[in-house]
C-alpha positions as CSV (number, residue, x, y, z in Angstrom):
1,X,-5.4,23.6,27.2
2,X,-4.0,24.6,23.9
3,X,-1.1,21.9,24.0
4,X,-1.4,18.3,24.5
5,X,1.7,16.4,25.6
6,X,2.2,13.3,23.6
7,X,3.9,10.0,22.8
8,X,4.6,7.0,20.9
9,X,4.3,3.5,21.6
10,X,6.4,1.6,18.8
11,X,9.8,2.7,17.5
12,X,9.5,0.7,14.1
13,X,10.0,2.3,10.6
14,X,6.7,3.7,10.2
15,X,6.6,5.9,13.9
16,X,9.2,7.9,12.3
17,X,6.5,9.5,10.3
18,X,4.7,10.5,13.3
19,X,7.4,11.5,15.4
20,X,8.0,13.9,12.8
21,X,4.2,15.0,12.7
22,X,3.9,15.4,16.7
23,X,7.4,17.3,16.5
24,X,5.6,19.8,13.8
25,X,2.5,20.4,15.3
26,X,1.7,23.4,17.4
27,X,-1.0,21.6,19.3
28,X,1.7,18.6,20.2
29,X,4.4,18.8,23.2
30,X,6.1,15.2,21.9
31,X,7.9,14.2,24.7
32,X,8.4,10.5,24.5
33,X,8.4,7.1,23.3
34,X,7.9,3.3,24.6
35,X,9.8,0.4,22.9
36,X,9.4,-3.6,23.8
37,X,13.0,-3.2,23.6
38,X,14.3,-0.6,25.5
39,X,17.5,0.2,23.7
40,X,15.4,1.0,20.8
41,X,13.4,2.9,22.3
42,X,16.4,5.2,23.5
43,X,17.5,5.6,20.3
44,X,14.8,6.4,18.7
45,X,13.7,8.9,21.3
46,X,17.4,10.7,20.6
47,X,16.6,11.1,17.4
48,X,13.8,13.3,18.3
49,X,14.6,14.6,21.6
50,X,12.4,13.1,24.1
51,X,12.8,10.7,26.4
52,X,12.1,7.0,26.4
53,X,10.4,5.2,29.0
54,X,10.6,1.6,30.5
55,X,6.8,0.8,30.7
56,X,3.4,2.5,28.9
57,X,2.5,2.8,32.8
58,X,5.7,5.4,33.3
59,X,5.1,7.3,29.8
60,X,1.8,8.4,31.7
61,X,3.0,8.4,35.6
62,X,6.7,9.8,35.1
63,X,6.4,11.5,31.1
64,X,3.0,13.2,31.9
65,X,2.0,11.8,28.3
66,X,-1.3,12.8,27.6
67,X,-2.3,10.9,24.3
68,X,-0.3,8.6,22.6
69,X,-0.2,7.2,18.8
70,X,0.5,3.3,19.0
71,X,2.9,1.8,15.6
72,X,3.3,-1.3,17.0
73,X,2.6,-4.5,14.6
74,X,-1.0,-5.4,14.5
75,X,-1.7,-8.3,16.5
76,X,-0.7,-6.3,19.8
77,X,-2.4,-2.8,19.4
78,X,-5.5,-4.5,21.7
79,X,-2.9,-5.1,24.7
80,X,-0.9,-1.7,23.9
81,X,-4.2,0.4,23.4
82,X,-5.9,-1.2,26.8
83,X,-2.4,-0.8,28.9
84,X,-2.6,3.1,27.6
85,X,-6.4,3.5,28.5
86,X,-6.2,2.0,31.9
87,X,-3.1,5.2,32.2
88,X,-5.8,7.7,31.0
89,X,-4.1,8.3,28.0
90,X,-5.9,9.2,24.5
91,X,-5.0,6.4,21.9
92,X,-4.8,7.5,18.2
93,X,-3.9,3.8,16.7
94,X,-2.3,3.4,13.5
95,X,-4.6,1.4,10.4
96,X,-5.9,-1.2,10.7
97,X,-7.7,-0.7,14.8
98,X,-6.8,-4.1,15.0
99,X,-6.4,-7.4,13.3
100,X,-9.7,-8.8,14.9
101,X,-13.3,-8.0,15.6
102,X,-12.4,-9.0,19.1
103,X,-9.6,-7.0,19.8
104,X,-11.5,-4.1,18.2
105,X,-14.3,-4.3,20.8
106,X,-11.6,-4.7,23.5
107,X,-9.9,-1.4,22.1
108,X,-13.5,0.1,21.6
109,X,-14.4,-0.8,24.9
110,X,-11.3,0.1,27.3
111,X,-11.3,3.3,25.8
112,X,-15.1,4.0,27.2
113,X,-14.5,2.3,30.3
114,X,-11.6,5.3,31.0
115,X,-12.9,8.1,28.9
116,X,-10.4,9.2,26.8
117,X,-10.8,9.5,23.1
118,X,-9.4,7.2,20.7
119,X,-9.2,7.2,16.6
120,X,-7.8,4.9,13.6
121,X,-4.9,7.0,11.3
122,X,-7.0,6.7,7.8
123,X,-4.8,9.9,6.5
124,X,-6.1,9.1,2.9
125,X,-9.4,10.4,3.9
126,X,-7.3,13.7,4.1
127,X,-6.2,13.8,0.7
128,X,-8.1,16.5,-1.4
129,X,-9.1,14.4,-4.0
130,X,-10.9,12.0,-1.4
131,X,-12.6,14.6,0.2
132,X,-13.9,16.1,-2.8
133,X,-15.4,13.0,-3.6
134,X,-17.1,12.2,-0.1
135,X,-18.2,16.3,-0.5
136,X,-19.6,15.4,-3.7
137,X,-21.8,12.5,-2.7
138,X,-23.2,14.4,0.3
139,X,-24.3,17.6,-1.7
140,X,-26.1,14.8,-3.3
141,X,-24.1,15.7,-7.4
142,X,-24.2,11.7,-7.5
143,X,-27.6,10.8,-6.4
144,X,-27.6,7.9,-4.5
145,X,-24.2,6.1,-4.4
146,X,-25.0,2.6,-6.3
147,X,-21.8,1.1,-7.4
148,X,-18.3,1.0,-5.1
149,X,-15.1,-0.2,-6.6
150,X,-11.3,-0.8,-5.1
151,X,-8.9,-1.8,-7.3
152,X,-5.6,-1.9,-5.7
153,X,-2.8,-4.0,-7.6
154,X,0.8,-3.5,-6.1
155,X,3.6,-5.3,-5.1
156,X,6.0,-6.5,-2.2
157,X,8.7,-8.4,-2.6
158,X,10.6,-11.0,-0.6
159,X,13.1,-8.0,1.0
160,X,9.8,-6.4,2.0
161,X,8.7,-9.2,4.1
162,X,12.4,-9.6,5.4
163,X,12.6,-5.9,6.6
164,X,10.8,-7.0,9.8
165,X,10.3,-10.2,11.8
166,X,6.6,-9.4,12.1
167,X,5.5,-9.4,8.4
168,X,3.9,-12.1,6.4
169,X,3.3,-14.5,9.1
170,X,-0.5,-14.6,11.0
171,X,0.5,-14.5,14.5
172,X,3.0,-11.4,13.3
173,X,0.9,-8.9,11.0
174,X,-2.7,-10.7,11.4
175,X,-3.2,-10.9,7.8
176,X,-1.7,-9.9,4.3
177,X,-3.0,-7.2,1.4
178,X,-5.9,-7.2,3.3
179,X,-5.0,-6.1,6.6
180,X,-1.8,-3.9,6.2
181,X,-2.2,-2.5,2.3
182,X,-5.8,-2.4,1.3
183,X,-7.2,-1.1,4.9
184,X,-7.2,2.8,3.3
185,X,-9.2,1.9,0.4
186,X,-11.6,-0.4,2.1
187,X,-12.1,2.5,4.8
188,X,-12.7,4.9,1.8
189,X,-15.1,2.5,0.3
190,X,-16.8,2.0,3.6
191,X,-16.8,5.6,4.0
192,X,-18.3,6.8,0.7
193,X,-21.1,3.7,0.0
194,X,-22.2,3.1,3.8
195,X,-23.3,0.1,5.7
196,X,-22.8,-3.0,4.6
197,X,-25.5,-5.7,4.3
198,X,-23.5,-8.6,2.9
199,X,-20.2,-9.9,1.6
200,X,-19.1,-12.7,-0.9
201,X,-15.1,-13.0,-1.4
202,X,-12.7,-15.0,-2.0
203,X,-8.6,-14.6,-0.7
204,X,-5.1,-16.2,-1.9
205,X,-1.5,-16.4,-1.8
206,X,-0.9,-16.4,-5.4
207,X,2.9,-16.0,-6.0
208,X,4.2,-15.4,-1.8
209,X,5.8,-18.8,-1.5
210,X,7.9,-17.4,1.5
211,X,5.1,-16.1,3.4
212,X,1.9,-17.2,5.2
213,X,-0.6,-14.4,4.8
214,X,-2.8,-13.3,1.8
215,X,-1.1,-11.8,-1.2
216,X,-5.0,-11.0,-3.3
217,X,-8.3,-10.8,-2.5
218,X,-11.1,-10.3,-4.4
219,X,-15.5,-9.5,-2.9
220,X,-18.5,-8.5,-3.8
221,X,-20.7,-6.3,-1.6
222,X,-24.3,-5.5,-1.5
223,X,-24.5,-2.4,0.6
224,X,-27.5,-1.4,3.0
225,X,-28.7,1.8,0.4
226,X,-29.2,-1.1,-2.1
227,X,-25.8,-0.8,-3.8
228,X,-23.0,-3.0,-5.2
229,X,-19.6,-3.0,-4.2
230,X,-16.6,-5.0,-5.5
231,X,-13.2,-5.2,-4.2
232,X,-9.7,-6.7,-6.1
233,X,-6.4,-6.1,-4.2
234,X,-3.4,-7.7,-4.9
235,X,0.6,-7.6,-4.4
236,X,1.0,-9.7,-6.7
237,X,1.9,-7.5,-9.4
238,X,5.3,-6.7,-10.7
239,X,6.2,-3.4,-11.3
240,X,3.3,-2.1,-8.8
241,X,0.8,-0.3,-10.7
242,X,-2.2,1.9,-8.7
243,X,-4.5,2.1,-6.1
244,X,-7.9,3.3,-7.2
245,X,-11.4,3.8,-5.4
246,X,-14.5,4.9,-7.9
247,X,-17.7,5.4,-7.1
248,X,-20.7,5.6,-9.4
249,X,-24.0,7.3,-8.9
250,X,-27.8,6.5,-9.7
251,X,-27.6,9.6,-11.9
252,X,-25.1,8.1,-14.1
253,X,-22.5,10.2,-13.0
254,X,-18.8,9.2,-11.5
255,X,-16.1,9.9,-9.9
256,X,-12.5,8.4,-8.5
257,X,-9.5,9.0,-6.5
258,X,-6.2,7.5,-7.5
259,X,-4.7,7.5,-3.8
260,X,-1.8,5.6,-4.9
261,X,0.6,5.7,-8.5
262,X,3.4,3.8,-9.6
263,X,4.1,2.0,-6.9
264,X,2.0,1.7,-2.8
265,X,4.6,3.6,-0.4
266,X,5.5,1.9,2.0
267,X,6.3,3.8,5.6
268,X,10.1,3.9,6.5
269,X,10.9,1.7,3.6
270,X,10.0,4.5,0.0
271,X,8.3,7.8,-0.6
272,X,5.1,8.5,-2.1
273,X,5.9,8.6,-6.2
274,X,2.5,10.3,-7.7
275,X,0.3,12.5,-6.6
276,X,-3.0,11.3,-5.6
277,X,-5.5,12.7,-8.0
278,X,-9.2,12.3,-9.1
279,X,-8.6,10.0,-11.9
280,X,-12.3,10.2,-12.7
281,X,-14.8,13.2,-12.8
282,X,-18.4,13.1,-14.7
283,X,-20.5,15.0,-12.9
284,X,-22.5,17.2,-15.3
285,X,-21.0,20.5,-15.8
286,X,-17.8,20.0,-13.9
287,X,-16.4,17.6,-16.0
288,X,-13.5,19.9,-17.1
289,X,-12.2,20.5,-13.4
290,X,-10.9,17.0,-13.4
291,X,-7.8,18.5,-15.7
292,X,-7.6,21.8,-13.4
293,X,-7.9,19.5,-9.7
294,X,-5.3,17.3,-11.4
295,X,-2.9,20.5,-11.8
296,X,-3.7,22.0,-8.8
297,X,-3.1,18.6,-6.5
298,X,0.3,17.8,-8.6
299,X,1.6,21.2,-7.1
300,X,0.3,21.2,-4.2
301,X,1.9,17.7,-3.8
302,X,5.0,19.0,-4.7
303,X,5.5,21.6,-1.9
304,X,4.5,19.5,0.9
305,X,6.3,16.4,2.3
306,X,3.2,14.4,1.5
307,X,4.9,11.1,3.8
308,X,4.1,13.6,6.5
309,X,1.4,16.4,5.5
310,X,-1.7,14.1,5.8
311,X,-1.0,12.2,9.0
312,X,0.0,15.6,10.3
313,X,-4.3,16.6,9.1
314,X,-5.6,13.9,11.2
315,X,-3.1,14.1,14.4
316,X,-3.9,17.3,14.3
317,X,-7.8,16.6,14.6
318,X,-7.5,14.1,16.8
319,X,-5.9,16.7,19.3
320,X,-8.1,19.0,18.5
321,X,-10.9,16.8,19.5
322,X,-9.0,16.6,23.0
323,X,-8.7,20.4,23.5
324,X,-12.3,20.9,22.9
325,X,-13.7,17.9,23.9
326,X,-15.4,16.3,21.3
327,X,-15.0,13.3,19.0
328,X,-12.0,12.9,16.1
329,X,-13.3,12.8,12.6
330,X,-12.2,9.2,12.5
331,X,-13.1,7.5,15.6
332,X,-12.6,4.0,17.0
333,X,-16.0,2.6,15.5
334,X,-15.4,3.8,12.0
335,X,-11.8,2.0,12.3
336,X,-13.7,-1.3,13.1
337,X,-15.8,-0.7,9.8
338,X,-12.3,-1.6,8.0
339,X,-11.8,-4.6,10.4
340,X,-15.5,-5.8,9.7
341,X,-15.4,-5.9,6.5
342,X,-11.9,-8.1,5.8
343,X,-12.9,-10.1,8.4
344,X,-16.1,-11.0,6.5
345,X,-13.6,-11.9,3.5
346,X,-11.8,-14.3,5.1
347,X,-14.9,-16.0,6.8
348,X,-16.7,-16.1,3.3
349,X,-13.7,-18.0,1.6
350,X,-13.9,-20.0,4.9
351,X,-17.4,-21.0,5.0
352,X,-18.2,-20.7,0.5
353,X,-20.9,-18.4,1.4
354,X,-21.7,-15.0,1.9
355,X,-21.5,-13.0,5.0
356,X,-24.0,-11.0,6.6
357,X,-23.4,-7.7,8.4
358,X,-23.2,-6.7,11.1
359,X,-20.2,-8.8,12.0
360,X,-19.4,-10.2,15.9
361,X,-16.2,-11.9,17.2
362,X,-16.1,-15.6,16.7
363,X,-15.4,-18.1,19.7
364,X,-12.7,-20.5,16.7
365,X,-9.6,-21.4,16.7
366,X,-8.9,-20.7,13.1
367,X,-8.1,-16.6,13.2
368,X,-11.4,-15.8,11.5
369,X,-10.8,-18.1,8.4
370,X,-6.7,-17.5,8.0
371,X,-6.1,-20.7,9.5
372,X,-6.7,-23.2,6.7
């Protein structure tokens, strides 16, 4: 096998961005889509010239679909995900896995039960910056990873939340900043410090009259290697501003990514305006590369179509992990990492205390802590 015939379940704004990936890929045969709503689905899939199917079932049975990317809202990847495992098809799912630690382990586990692979898109983990970071801390420049921060501090306004009948509401999108804007940092953070042993935080609607979910939320961590962590996301500001992960080292030494400038992109909706860049760099004797990476990313940046360069990196190792066999880069238990740790946020604003990791589904009626 050298091709892998796939699909799409979810026509919203942001599967354009696939479609286009799956259409540019050598290692994709994109033949067809799956919409709740049929008529959408047709018209999505004539945009891209495949054909649309009536049932996830059929995109397997009739469409020969071999692995599928799901873009439906949040709350209903678990039953989207399952249906597609039980049809033997490979699940990529876009961030977060889910909006619970329950449907994560349902996702988690239908995908063993029917061997095929499945992954989480985390396509800032692509971006060179990020990866020179996480090469960074594993040749060991930093020492031991000590101190983690996020701070994220965008905005969305009331057309934003309009755009679609999902966002903003619990039972819609499954949570706020948290859940849909922040999961790429937090999963960067996750992915750079490690483990985590325990959580303090606290979450908000601050200036979101019109909606239900979170618009800030701000944690401390203690991390497993002995570290510190501390997270501060927000749409609350007006212009948007930056999204920022640094990470310092027991040496004393630094470094950052800016993954997002001037304003958080949002799929379907804006482009990406800045490049993302290291916006920090100490590591003895390579301090002045900062100014030469910041060059080289910029133009880079601008000869790509950077809305659809990076998920097209991690499609494409997700199929290559089908052809030969072996695990994606970013699988379905390093997607629940995200999931974990927002999960413990809203529990610790719950309960006034801090969290301990690891983190299992709760038996409540109140969402994990949403409902207050």
């Amino acid at each position: 096998m050298d091709r892998v015939k796939t699909g799409i379940i979810g026509c919203g704004k942001g599967a354009h961005l696939h479609a286009q990936a799956l259409k540019n890929l050598p290692t994709s045969l994109f033949t067809a889509v799956y919409s709740r709503t049929f008529d959408k689905a047709k018209t999505f899939a004539e945009q891209y010239g495949v054909k649309a199917y009536a049932s996830i079932e059929e995109l397997a049975s009739k469409g020969g679909v071999e692995a599928v990317i799901i873009c439906t809202p949040h709350p209903v990847h678990a039953e989207t995900a399952v249906q597609a495992a039980r049809a033997g098809m490979h699940i990529l799912v876009e961030k977060p896995l889910a909006s619970s630690l329950a449907d994560c382990d349902t996702i988690i586990a239908a995908a063993r039960a029917n061997g095929v692979k499945l992954g989480t898109i985390c396509q800032r983990r692509f971006y060179p910056p990020s990866l020179r970071i996480k090469q960074a801390i594993d040749a060991g420049k930093l020492g031991k990873p000590v101190l983690g921060v996020i701070n994220m501090l965008g905005w969305r306004d009331e057309a934003y939340y309009r755009s679609d009948p999902w966002r903003g509401s619990w039972a819609g999108e499954g949570g706020g900043v948290l859940v849909n804007q922040a999961a790429h940092q937090i999963d960067l953070l996750q992915w750079y410090m490690g483990p985590v042993d325990e959580l303090f935080g606290y979450w908000a609607n601050l200036n979101h009259p019109y909606i239900e979910v979170e618009d800030t939320a701000v944690a401390v961590l203690r991390f497993k290697n002995g570290g510190f962590g501390n997270i501060l996301v927000s749409n609350s500001q007006n212009p948007a501003l930056y999204g920022k992960v640094h990470i310092h080292g027991e040496n004393g030494a630094s470094v950052g990514v800016q993954t997002d400038g001037g304003a958080m992109f949002i799929a379907g909706m804006s482009r990406i305006t800045e490049p993302p860049i290291n916006d920090l760099w100490t590591i003895k004797g390579e301090e002045a590369l900062r100014d030469q990476w910041v060059r080289e990313d910029t133009e880079f940046f601008q000869r790509i179509n950077p809305m659809v360069y990076f998920h097209e990196r991690q499609i494409e190792d997700f199929l290559g992990a089908i052809i030969h066999d072996r695990q994606p880069l970013i699988d379905g238990e390093e997607g629940r990492k995200t999931v974990e740790i927002f999960t413990a946020i809203y529990r610790s604003n719950r309960d006034r205390r801090p969290v301990k990791f690891p983190l299992l589904p709760e038996d409540k009626p109140d969402f994990d802590g949403r409902l207050l």
